[in-house]
N, C-alpha and C positions, 0 to 999 in steps of 0.2 A: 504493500500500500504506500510505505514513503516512498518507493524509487519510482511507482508510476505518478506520484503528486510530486514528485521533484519535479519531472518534466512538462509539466501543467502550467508552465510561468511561459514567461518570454524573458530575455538576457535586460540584466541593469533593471533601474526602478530603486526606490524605496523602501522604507521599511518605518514613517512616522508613529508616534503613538496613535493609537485605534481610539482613545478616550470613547466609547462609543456604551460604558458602563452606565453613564447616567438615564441613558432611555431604552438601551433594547430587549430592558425584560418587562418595559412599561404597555398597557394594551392601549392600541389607539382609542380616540377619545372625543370627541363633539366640544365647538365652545360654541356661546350662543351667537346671535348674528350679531352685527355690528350693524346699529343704527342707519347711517352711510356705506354704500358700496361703489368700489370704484371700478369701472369695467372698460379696462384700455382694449383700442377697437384694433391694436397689433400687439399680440401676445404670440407671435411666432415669425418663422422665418418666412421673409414673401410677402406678398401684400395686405398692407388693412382691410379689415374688414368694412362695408358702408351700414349705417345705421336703418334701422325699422322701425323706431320708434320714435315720438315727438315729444317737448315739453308737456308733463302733467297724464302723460297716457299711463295707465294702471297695466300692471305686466305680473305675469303669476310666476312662480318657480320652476324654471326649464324652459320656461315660451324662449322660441328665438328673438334678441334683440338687433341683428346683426346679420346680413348675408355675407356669404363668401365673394370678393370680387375675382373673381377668376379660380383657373385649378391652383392656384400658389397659393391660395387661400381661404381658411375656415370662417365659418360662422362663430358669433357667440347667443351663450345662453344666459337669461337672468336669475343669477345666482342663488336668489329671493324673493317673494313676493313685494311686490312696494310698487312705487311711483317712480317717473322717471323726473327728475330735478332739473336733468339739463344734458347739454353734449356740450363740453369743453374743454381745455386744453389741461392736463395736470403733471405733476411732474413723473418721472419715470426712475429705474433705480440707474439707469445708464446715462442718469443727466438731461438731454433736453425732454420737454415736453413732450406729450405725445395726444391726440385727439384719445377721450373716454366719455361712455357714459355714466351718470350718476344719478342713483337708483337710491329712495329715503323708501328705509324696509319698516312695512306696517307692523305695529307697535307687537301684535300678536302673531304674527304671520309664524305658520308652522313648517319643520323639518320637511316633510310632505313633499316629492314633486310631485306639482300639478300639472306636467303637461309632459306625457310620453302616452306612451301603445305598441301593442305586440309587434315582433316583427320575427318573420320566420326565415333566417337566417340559414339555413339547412336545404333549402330549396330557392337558396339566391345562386344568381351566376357573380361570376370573382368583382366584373365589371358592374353589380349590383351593387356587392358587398363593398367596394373602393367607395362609389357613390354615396354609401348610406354613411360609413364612415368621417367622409369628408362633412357630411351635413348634421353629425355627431359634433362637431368640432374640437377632435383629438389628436393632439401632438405629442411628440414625444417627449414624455416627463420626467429624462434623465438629466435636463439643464441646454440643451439646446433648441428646442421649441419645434422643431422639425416639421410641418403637418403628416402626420401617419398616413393618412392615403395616398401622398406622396410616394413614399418610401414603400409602402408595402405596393405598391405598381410597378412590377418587373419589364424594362426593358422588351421589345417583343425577341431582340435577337441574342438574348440572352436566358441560358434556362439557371432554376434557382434549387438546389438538392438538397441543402441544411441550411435550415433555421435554427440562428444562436437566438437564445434568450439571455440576456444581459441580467443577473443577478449578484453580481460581485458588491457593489457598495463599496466601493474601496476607501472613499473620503473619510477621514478622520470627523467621530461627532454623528455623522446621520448614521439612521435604521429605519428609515421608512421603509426602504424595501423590503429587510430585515420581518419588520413587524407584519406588511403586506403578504408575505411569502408564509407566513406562519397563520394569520387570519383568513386571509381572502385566496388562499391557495386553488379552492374550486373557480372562482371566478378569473385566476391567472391559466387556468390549465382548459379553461372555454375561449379566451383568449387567445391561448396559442391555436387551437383547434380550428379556429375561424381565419387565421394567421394561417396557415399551414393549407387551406384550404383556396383560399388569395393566391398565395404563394408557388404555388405547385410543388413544392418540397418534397422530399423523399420522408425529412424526419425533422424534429426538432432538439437542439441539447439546451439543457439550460445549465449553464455556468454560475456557480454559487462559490464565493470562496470557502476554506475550513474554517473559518472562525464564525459560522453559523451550520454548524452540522444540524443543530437541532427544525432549521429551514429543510436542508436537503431532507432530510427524515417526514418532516410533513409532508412536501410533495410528492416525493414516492409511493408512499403507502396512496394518495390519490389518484395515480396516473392506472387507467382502465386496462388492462391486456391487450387491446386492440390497440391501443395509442404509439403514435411511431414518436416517441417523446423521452428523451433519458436524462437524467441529470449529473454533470460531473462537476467532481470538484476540485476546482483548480489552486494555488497557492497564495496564501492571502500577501499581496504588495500593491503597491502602489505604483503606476497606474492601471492595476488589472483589469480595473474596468472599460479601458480606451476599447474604442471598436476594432480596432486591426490588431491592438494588444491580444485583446480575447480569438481573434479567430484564429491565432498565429499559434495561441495556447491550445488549445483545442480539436483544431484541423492539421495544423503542420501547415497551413496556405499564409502567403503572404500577400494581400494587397499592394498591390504594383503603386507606388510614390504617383500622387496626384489623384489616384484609382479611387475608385467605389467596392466595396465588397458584393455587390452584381455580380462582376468582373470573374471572381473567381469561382461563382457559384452560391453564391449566403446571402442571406440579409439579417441583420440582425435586429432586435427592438430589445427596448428595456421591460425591465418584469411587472413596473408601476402602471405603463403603456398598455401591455398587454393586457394585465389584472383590468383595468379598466374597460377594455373592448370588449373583456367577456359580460361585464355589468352594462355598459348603455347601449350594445347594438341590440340585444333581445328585447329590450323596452325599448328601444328607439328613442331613446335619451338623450340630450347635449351633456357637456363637460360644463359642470357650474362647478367643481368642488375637488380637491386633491387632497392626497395627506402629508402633512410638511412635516421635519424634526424640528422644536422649538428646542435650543441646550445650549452649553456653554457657561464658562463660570459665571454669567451676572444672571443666570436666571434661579428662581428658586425654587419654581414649579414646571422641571423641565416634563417633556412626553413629547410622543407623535399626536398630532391633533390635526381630527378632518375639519379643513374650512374652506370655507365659500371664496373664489375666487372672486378678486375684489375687497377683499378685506383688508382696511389700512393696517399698514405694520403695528403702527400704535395702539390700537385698540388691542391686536394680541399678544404686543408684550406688558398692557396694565393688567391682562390676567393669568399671567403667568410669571408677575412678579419682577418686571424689571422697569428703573427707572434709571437710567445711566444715559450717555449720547449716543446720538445715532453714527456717531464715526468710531463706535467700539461695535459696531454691528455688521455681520455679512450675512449678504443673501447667497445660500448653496454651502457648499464646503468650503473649508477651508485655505484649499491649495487652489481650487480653481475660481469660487466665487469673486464675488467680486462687494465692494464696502457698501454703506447706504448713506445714499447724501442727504434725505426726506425721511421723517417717518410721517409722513403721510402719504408714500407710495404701498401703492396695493398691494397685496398678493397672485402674482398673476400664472400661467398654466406651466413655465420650467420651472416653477419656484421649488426647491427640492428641501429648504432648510431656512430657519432665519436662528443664525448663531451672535451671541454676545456675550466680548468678553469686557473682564477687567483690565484696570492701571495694569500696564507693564506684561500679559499674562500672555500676548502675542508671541511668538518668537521673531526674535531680532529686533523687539519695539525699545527705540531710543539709543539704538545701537548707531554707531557713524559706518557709512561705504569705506571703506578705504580699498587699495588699490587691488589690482587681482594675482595674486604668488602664483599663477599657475599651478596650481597644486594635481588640476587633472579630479578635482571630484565631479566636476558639473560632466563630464566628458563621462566617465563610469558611471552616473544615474539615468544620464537619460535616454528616454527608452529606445526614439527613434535613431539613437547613434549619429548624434549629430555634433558640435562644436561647439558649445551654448560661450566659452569665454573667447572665442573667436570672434562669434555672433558679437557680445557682450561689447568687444572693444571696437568693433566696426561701428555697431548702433554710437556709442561713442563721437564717434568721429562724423556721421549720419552719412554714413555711404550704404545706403536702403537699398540699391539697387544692386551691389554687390551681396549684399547678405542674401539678396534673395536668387540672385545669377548663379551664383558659386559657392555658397553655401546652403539651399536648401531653403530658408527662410520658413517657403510655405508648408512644408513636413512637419514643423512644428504646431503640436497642438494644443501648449498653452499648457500643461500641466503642473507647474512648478518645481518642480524634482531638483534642478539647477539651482534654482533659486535658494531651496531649503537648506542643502548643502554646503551652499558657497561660505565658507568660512570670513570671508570678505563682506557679507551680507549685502553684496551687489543685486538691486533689485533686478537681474536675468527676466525674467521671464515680461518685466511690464517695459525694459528696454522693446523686445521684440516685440509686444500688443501694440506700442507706436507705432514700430516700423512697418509692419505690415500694412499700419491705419491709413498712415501716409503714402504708400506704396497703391492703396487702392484705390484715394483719392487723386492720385496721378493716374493712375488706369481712366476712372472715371471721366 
């Protein structure tokens, strides 16, 4: 068993503290609604969504607010019953404004969707099920916002044999999946089944790291005899969860640099994603609601807690106990998240975590850059084998065009590894989120 889990990784990566003690043996949990809801009309990658509703119109729980403008983009649903206040401009966590609607939730309005119906799913053609999907309005809820019917539309000149399911969790701090994989395992494993049936797959694996064997052990004892569905366990690091990380672990395949995992035959989704497909396409449901980890040393009532998409930061960290600033707070993980400038920004459909810490409790906080020893640690973490104090001293000098000509630039996935490492506390990895930024607005 170790010498086949040895090989279950991909070379370099990490090894952070998991701190992941304070909520993954906690059961997810409901807070109440928030008064205010904020419902930003681009919550994924691709186009905004356009409004259906007008000032003062009355909207129940799940009615759509929102069409999809094109295939590049979902609809939204109203989170809660209420009124609609208005459509205007609010802040976002990535800085500028963004067009939302804003929805005052009646004083009583109950848990209750009121607005779904059956849908028989087992007797759709793929091209149904994409469709119904997309008018679901679900993307993928590992932190890149993706729209799912996207992704799950294979190429026509491409066939697709295994479906990964993304289970790993690797971020230091979350357990949504964690808890997902343990509660809502049947509605992960109708999910993948409707997935697999889209897909044309052969089979599906779902990759679980070991420091949640008690996950693997649920799903198994579920999965039907008929089911082409097996679960492996691969080696808990960081970044095990990357998409090409996982297939490279798993398959032995490597997605070709620039490439899609199509390409080789896969597509993968995350477990949150899936778990979700198998709940709103048999009701014919939208996405109002996700489950986020709230943790981190300033909170004092940490959990996973399902809430309504749209719900200001601040109203779910006065019930769970935190009153500190919002630039000790990140939205996601740790390594990859990113801070929060507003707590009056939403919670919107990647949101996978809202973590806050204390004075000093960051690593490297207060710490000075100084220069970089070459010591070669950034070069051994990171996963895609690239040069990050290469990269580091180019961004430097801002020769954008070179890091990205002759070093690779775009291989980079942002994962921090280099960063953590660097004994010089050179901010690596938010050098290169410039340079690509600038690099794109020169495309542009």
């Amino acid at each position: 068993m170790l010498r086949s889990l040895w090989h279950k990784t991909f070379p370099h990566g990490i090894h952070p503290r998991q701190e992941k003690e304070q909520t993954q043996a906690l059961p997810i949990r409901r807070l109440p609604f928030s008064p205010r809801i904020i419902v930003p009309l681009s919550q994924h990658l691709g186009v905004p969504a356009i409004p259906l509703v007008h000032k003062g119109q009355e909207v129940v729980r799940g009615e759509p607010i929102a069409v999809a403008d094109g295939f590049m983009s979902v609809p939204m649903h109203a989170p809660v019953t209420g009124v609609v206040e208005g459509i205007e401009l609010t802040p976002t966590s990535r800085g500028p404004k963004s067009e939302a609607i804003i929805l005052k939730t009646h004083h009583a309005a109950s848990q209750q969707v009121m607005y779904e119906g059956d849908y028989s799913w087992e007797s759709a053609t793929p091209e149904e099920l994409i469709h119904q999907i997309q008018e679901s309005g679900l993307v993928g809820l590992g932190g890149a916002g993706f729209p799912s019917h996207v992704k799950l539309q294979v190429p026509e000149d491409h066939r697709i044999d295994t479906f990964i399911v993304n289970g790993c969790e690797c971020e230091p701090y979350l357990t949504t999946d964690h808890r997902l994989m343990l509660e809502k395992s049947d509605a992960l494993l109708l999910g993948i089944r409707i997935a697999l049936r889209i897909s044309g797959a052969d089979e599906a694996v779902i990759g679980i790291e070991d420091n949640k064997m008690d996950a693997v052990e649920a799903i198994r004892t579920r999965i039907r005899p008929e089911d082409p569905i097996r679960v492996e366990v691969v080696r808990t690091k960081y970044p095990q969860g990357a998409e090409k990380l996982l297939i490279k672990a798993l398959t032995g395949r490597e997605v070709p640099a620039g490439g899609f995992p199509f390409e080789v035959g896969i597509v993968v989704n995350n477990v949150a994603t899936l778990a979700l497909l198998g709940e709103l396409l048999p009701k014919r449901r939208g996405l109002i609601e996700r489950i986020i980890t709230i943790a981190g040393p300033g909170i004092t009532k940490p959990g996973n807690y399902l809430v309504p998409l749209g719900t200001p930061i601040r109203f779910l960290l006065e019930r769970v106990g935190y009153f500190g600033e919002a630039n000790r707070l990140i939205l996601g993980g740790p390594m990859m998240g990113s801070t929060v400038a507003s707590l009056d920004v939403p919670i919107t459909k990647p949101t996978s975590a809202i973590l806050a810490f204390d004075q000093g409790s960051t690593r490297g906080e207060g710490e000075e850059i100084s220069p970089c020893i070459h010591c070669g640690r950034c070069l051994d973490a990171c996963p895609v084998h690239l040069n990050p104090s290469m990269l580091g001293r180019l961004a430097a000098k801002r020769q954008y065009a070179t890091m990205e000509e002759r070093f690779n630039l775009r291989e980079c996935f942002e994962c921090g590894s280099c960063s953590f490492v660097c004994p010089s506390h050179i901010p690596l990895v938010q050098y290169f989120r410039i340079a690509k930024s600038i690099q794109r607005e020169k495309a542009a």
